[in-house]
N, CA, C and O of each residue as an XYZ file, in Angstrom:
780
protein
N      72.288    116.767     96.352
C      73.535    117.254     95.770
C      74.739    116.837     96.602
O      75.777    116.606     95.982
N      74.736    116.698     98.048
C      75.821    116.158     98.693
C      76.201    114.743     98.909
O      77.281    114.300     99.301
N      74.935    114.008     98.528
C      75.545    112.840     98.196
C      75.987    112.173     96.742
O      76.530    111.123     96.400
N      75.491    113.285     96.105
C      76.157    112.854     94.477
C      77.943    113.064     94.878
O      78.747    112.133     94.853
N      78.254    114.383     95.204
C      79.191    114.744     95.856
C      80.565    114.039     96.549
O      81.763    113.961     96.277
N      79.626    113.565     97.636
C      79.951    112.006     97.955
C      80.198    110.877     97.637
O      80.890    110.140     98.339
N      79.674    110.523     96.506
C      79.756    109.440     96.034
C      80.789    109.627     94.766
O      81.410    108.606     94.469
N      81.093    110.995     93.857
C      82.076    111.539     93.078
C      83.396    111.349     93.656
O      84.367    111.079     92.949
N      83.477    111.508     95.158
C      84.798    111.425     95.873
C      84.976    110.576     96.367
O      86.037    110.647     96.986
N      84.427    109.570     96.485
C      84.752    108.011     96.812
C      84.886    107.497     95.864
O      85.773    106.656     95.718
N      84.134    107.802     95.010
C      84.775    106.968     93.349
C      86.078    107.455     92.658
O      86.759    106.726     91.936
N      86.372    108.778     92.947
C      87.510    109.133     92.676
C      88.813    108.782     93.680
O      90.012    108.561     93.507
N      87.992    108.849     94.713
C      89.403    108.124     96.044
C      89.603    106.714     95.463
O      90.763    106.337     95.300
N      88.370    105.726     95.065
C      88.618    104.661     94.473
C      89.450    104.001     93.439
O      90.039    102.923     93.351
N      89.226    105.394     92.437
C      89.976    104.946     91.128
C      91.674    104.756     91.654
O      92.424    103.785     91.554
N      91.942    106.464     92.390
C      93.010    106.426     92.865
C      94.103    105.626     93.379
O      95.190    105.233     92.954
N      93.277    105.503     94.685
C      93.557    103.641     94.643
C      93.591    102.779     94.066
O      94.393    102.118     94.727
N      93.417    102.388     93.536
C      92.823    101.138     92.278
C      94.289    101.187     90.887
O      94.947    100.246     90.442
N      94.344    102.427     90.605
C      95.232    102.754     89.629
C      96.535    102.489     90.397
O      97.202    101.516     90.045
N      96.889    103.121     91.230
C      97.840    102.826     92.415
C      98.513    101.740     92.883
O      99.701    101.439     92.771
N      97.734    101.267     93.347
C      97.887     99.464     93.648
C      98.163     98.642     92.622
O      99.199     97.991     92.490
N      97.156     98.671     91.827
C      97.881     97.938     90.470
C      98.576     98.341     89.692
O      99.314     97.549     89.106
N      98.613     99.865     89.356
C     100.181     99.309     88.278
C     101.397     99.528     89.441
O     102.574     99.266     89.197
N     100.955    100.016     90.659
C     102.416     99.761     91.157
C     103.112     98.995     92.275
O     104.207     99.191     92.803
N     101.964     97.855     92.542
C     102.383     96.656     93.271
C     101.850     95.497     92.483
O     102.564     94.533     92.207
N     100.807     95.576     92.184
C      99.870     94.014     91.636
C     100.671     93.675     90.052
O     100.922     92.487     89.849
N     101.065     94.680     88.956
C     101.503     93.934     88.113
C     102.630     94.287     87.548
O     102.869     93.896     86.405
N     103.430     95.001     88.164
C     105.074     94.620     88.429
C     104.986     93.132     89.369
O     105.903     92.311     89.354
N     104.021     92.999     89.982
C     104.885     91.539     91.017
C     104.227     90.178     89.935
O     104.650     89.026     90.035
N     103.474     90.466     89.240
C     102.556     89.225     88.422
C     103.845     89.449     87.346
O     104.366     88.363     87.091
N     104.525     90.652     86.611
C     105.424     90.277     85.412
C     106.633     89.496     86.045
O     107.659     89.281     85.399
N     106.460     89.093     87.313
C     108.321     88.195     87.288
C     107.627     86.687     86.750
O     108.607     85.949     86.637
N     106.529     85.987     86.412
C     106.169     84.883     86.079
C     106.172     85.213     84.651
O     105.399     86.071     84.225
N     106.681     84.824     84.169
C     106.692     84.295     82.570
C     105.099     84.322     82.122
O     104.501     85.089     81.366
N     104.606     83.066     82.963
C     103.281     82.358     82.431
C     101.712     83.439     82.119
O     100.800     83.548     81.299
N     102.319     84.205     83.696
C     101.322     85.796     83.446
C     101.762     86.479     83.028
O     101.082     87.503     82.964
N     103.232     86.579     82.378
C     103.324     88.246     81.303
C     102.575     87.398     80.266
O     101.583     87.953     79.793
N     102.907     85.917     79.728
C     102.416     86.139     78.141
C     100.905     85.972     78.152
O     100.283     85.942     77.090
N     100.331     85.868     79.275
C      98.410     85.098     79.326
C      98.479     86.961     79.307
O      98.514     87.342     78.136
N      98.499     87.926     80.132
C      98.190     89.362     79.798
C      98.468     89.904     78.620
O      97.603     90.541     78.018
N      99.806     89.716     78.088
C      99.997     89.794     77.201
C      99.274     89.975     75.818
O      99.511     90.773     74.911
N      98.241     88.913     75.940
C      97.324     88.430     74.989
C      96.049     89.292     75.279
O      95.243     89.315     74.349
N      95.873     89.674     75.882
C      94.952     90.923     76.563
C      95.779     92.270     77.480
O      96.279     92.686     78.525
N      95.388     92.492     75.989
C      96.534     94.332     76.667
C      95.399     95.264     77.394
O      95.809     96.218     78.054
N      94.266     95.074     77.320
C      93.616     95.741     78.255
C      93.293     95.203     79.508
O      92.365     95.751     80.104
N      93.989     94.019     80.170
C      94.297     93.598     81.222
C      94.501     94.550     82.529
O      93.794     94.163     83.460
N      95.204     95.572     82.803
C      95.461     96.431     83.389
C      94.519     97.600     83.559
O      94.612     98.232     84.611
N      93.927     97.845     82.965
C      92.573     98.611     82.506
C      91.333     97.587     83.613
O      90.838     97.975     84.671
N      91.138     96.436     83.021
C      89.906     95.702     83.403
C      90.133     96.080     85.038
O      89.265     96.685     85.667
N      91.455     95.631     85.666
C      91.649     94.795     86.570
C      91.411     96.264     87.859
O      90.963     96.060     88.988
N      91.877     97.828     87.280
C      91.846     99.090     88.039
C      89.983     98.845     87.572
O      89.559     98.398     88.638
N      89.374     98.873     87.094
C      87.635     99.489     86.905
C      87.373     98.832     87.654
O      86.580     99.311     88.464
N      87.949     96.930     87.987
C      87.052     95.559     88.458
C      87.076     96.215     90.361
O      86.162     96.200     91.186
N      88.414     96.689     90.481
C      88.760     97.143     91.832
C      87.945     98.644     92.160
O      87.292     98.872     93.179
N      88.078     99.203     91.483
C      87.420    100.635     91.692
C      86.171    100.389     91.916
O      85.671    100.949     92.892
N      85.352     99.523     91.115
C      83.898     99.342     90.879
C      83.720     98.392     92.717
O      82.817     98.628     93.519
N      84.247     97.920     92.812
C      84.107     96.984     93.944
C      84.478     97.471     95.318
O      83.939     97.206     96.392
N      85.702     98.380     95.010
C      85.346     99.573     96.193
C      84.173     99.935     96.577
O      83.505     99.746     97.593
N      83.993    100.605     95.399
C      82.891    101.615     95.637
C      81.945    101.495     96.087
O      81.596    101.988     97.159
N      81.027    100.513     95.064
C      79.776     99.526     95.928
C      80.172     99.222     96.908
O      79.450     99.835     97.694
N      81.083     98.487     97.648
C      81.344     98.276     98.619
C      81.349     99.246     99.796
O      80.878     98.761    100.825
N      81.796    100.564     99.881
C      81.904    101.533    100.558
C      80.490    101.947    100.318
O      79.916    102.404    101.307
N      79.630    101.862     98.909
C      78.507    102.428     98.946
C      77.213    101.533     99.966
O      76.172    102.060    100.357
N      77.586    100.250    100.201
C      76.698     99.221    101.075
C      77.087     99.525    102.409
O      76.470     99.173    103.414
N      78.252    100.267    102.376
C      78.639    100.463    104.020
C      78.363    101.624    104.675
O      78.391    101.730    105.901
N      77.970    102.914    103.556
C      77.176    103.749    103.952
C      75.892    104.106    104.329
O      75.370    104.882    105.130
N      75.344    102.812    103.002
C      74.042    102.689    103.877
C      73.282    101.731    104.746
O      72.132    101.763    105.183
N      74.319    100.823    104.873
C      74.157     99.727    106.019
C      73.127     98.896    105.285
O      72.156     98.548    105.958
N      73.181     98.477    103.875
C      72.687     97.483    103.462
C      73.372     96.951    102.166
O      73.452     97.455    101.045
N      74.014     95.339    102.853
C      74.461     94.494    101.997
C      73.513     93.751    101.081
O      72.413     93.287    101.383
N      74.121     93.718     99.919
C      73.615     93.387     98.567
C      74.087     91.891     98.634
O      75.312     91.805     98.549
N      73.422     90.665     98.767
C      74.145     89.359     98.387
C      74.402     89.340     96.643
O      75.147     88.463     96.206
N      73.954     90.035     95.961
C      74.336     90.123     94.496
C      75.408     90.441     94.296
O      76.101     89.867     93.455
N      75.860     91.519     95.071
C      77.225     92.227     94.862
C      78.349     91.341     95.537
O      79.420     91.132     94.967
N      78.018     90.793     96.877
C      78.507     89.747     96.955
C      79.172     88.048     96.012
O      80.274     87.546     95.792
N      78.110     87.795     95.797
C      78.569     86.794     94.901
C      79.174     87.525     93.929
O      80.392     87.512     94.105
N      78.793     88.257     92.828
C      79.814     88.982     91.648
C      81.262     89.228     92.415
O      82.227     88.900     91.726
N      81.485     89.605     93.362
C      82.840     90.015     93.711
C      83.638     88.867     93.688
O      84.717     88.622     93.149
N      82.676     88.044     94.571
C      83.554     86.738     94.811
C      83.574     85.731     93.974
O      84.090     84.745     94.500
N      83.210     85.546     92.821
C      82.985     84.733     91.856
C      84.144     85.557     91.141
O      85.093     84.774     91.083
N      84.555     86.912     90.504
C      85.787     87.186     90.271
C      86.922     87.392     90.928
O      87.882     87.544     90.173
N      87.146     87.448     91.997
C      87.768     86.806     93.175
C      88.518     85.706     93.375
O      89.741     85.573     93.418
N      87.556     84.860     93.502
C      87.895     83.624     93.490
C      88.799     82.970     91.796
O      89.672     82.114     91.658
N      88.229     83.665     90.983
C      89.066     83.051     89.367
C      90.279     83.764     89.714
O      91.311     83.183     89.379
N      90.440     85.126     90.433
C      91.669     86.233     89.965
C      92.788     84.975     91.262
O      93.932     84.608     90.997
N      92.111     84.633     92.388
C      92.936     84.207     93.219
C      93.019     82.612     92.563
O      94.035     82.088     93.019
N      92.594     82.067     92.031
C      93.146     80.583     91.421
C      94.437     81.465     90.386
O      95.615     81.514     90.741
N      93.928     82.086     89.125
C      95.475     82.522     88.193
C      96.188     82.715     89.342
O      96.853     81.695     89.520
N      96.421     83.655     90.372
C      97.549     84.163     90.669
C      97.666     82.500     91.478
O      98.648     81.898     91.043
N      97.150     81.976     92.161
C      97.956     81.261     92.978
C      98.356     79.575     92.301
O      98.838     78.642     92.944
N      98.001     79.586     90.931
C      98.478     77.821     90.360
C      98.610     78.362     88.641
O      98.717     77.477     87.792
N      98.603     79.117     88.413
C      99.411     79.727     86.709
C     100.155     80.673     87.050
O     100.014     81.678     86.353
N     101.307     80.777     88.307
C     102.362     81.501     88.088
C     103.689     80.788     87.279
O     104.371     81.197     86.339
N     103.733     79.574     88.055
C     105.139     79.271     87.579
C     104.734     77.731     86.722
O     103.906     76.906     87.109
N     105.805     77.626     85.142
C     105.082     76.785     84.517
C     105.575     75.445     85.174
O     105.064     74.367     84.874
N     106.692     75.579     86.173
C     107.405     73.692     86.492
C     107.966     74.342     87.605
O     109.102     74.789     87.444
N     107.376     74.509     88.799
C     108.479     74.753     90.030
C     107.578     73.941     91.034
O     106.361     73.769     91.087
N     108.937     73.375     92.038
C     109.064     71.957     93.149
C     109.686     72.601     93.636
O     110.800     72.763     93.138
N     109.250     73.522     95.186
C     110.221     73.304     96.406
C     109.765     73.423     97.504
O     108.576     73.528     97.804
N     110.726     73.416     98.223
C     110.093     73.282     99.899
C     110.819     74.637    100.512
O     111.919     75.079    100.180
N     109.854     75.210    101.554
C     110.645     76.197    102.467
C     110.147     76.408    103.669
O     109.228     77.200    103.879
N     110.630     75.819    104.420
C     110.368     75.340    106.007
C     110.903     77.059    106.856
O     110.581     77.244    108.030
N     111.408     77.745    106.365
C     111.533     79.059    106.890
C     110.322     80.228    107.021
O     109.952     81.084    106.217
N     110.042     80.022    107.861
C     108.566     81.132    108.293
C     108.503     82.273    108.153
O     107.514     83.004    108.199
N     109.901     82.588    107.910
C     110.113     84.311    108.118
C     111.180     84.405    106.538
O     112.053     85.268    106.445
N     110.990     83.675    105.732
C     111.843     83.801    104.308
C     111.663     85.179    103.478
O     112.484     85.647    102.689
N     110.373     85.739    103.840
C     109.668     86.768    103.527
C     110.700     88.156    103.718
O     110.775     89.054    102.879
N     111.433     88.116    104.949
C     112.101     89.373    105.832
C     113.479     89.391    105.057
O     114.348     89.041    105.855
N     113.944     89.625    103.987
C     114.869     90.260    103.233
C     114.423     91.300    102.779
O     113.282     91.603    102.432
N     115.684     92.045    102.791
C     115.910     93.673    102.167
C     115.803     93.442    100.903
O     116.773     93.921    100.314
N     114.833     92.760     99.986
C     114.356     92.363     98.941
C     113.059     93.233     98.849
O     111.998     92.979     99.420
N     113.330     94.336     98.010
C     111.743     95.019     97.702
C     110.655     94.307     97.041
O     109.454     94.511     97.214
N     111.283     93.315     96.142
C     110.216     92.549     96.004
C     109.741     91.399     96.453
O     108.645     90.988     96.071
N     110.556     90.676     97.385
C     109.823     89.789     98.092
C     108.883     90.368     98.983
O     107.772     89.875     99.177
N     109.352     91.539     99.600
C     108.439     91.969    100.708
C     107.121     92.426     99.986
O     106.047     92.247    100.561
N     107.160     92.929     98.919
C     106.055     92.910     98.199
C     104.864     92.325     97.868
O     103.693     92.705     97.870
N     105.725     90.794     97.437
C     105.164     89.591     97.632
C     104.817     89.123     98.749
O     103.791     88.457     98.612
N     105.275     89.160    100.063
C     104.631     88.941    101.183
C     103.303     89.891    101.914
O     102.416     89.586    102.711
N     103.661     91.149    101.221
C     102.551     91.856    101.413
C     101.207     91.290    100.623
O     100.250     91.070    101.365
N     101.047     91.070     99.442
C     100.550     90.578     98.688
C      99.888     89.422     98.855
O      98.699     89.387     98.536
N     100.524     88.274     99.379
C     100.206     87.357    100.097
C      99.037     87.392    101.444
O      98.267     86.518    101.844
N      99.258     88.625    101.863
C      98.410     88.786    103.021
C      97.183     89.513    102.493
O      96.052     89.175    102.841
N      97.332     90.152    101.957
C      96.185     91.269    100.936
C      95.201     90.182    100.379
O      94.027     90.233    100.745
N      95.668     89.071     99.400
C      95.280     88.461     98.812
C      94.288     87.607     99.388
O      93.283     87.436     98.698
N      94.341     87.062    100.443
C      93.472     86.031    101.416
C      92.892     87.183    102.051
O      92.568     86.555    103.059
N      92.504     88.317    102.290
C      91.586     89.078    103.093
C      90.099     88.728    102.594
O      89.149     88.503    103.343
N      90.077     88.724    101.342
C      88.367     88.248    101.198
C      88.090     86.806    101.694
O      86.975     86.397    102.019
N      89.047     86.203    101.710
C      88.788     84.688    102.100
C      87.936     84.626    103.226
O      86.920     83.998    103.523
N      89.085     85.964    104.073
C      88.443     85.281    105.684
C      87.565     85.995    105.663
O      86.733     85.376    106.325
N      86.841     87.451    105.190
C      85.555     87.625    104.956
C      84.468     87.102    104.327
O      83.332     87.553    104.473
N      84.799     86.016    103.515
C      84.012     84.942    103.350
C      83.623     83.537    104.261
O      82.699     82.726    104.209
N      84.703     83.683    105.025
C      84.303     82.637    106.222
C      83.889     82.336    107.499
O      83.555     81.413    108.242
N      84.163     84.269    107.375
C      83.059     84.738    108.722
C      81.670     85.178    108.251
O      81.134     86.080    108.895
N      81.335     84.905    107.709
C      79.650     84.567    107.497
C      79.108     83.532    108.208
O      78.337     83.539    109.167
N      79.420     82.995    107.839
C      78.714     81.515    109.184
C      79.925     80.739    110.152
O      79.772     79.748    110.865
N      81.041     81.454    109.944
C      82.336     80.330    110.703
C      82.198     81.900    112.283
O      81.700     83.019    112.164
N      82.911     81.215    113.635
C      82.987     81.771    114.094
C      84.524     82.186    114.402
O      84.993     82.368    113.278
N      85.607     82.442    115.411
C      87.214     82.486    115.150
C      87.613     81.284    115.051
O      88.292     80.966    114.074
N      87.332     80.489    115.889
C      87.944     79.015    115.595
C      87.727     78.634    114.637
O      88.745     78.398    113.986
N      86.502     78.352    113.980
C      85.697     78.042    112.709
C      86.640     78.301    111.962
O      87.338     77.407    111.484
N      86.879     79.863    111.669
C      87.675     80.113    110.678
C      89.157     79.996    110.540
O      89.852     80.028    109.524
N      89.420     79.878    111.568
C      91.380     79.217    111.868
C      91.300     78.015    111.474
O      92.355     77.469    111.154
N      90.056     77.270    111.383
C      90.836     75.701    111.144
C      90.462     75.528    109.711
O      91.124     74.833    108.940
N      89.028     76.391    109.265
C      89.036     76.362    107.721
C      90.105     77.008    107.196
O      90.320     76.490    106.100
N      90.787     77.765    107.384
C      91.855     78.697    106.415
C      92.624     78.188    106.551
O      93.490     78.237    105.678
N      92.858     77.266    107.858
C      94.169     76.184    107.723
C      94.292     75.029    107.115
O      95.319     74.425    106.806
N      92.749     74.645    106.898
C      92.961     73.543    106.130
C      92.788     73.902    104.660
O      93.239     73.127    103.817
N      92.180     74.997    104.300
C      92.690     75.699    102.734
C      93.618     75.844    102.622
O      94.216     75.042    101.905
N      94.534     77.197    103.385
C      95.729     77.149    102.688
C      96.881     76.064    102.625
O      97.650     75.806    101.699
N      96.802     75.669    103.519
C      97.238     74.116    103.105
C      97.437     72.663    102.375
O      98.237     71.737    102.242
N      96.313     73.062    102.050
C      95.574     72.338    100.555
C      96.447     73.123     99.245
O      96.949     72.717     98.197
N      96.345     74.282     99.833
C      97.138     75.117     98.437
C      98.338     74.930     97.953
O      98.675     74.754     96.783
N      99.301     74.999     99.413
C     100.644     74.752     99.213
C     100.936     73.130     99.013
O     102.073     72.869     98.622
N     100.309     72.345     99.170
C     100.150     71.159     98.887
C      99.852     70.831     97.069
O     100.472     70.163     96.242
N      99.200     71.266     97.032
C      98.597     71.275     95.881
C      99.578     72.413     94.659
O      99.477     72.239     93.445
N      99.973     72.903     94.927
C     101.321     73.831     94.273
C     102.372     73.285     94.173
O     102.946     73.260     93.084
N     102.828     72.779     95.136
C     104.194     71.531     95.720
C     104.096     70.281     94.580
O     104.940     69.965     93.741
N     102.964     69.770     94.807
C     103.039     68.412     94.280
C     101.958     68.193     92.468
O     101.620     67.198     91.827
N     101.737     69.880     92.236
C     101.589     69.835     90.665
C     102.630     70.335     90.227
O     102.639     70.363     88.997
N     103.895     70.919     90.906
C     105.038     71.460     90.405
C     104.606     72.911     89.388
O     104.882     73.402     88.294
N     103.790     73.155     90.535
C     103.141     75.250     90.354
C     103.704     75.832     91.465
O     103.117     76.913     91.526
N     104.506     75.781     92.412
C     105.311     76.830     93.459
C     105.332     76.183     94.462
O     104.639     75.197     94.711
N     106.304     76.794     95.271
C     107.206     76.331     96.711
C     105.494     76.034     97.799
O     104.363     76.519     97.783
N     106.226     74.969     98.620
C     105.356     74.633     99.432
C     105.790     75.498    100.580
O     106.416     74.855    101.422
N     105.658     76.608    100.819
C     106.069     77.467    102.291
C     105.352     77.703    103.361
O     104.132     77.868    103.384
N     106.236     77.728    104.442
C     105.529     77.560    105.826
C     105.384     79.345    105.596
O     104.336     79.816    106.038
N     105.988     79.952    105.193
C     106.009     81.437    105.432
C     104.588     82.024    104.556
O     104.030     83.090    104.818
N     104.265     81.290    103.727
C     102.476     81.602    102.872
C     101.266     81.500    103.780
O     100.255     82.191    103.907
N     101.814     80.165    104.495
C     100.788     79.825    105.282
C     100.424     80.304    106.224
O      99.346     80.245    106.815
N     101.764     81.055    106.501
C     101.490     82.074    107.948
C     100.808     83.260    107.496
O      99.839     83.735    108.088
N     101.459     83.873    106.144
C     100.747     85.180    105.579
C      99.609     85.046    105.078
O      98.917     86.034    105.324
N      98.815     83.870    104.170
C      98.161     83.863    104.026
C      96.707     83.796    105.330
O      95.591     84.257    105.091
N      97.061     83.186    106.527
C      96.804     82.749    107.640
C      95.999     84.001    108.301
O      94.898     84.114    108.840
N      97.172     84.968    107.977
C      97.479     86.254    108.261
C      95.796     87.333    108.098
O      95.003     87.929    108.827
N      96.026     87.023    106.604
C      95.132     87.857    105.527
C      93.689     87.458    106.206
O      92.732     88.154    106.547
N      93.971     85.851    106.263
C      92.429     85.146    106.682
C      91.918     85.920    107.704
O      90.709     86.141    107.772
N      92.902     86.464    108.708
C      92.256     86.591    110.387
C      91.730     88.344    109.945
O      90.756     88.924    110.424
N      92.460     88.762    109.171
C      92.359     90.273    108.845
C      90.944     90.858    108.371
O      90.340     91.910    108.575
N      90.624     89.343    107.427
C      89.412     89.516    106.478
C      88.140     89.293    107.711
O      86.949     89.597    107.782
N      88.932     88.730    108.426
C      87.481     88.137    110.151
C      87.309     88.914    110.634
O      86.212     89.029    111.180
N      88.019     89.662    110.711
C      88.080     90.579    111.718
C      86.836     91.976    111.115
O      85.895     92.478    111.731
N      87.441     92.307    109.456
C      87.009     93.142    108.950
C      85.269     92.999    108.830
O      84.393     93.857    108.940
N      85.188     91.314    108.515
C      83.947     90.694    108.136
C      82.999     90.829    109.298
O      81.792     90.701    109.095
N      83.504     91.101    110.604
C      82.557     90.826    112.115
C      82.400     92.628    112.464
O      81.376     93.050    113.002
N      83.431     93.467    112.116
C      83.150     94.827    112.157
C      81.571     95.074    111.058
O      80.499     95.651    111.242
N      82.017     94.497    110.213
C      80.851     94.981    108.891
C      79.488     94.427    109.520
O      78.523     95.191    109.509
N      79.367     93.346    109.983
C      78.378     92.680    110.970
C      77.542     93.776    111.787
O      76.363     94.131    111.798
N      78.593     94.108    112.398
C      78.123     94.643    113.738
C      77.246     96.307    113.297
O      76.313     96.814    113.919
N      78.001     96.896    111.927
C      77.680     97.956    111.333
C      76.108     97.883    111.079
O      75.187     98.611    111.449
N      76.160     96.552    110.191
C      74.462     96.269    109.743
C      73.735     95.672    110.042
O      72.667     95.432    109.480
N      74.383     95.051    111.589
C      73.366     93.871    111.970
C      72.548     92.748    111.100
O      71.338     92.621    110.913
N      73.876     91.836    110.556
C      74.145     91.043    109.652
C      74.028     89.834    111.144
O      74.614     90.139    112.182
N      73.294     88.629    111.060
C      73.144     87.514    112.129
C      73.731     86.696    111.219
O      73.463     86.618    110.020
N      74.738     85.941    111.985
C      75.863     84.961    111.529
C      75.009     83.636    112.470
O      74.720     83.732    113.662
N      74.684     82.296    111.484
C      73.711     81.431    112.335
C      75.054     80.335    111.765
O      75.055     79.144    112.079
């Protein structure tokens, strides 16, 4: 009975969260793109999917960490929607934008929503770098996330899908070391061997 209990209040701390975060950072900051109001648009239960996809992935997640055994199933499912949610957001935001921004810190305006977006930015790459501390070690993973996100802003720049910024690369950079960090704690929890 106390772990049904348990598991009622983590799913409910979950939803909480989940409801939270997204309607009141994740898609106010996705409606300033045109390209993602009208693709949601077309799926009005978009907002719905996206709080269950997060709640559900909490949870299991918190539920593998209680009992100190990771699921590679749950794994791949996360990151296989993951990985699609982080391609839309990062190359179907903008339908024709070319620029450059060599400012590292462009992020730091009294702009609630840029800072948003920079938060976001860092949030967003946290699974990355928990995906690359599986077999990468810190260096490993500084020079893979550097040569990803780099690839990105490259690849955004020169399909004319968003600014090539030194300030992404740092946040995203950011997220990577966050997700390593998180990924080598979870390690150490379940005695997970990184070869």
């Amino acid at each position: 009975m106390k772990q049904i209990v348990k598991l009622s209040v983590v799913g409910l701390l979950a939803w909480l969260f989940s409801t939270v975060f997204i309607q009141q950072i994740v898609l106010p900051t996705l409606w300033h793109y045109p390209r993602l109001t009208r693709v949601m648009a077309r799926f009005p239960d978009t907002p719905f999917l996206l709080i269950a996809f997060l709640t559900l992935t909490l949870w299991l997640g918190w539920l593998q960490w209680d009992l100190r055994q990771p699921s590679v199933i749950y794994g791949y499912l996360v990151y296989s929607v993951y990985l699609l949610l982080l391609f839309i957001v990062l190359f179907t935001k903008a339908s024709t934008y070319h620029a450059i921004s060599l400012d590292p810190f462009d992020f730091l305006r009294p702009n609630k929503q840029t800072l948003i977006e920079a938060g976001l930015n860092v949030i967003y790459f946290i699974p990355l770098g928990t995906l690359y501390a599986i077999k990468a070690d810190l260096k490993q993973t500084i020079a893979i996330a550097g040569f990803t996100i780099l690839g990105i802003e490259i690849l955004q720049y020169a399909f004319y899908l968003g600014t090539f910024a030194v300030s992404d690369i740092l946040l995203n950079g950011l997220g990577c070391l966050i997700g390593f960090y998180l990924a080598t704690r979870l390690k150490k929890r379940v005695n997970i061997k990184s070869s």
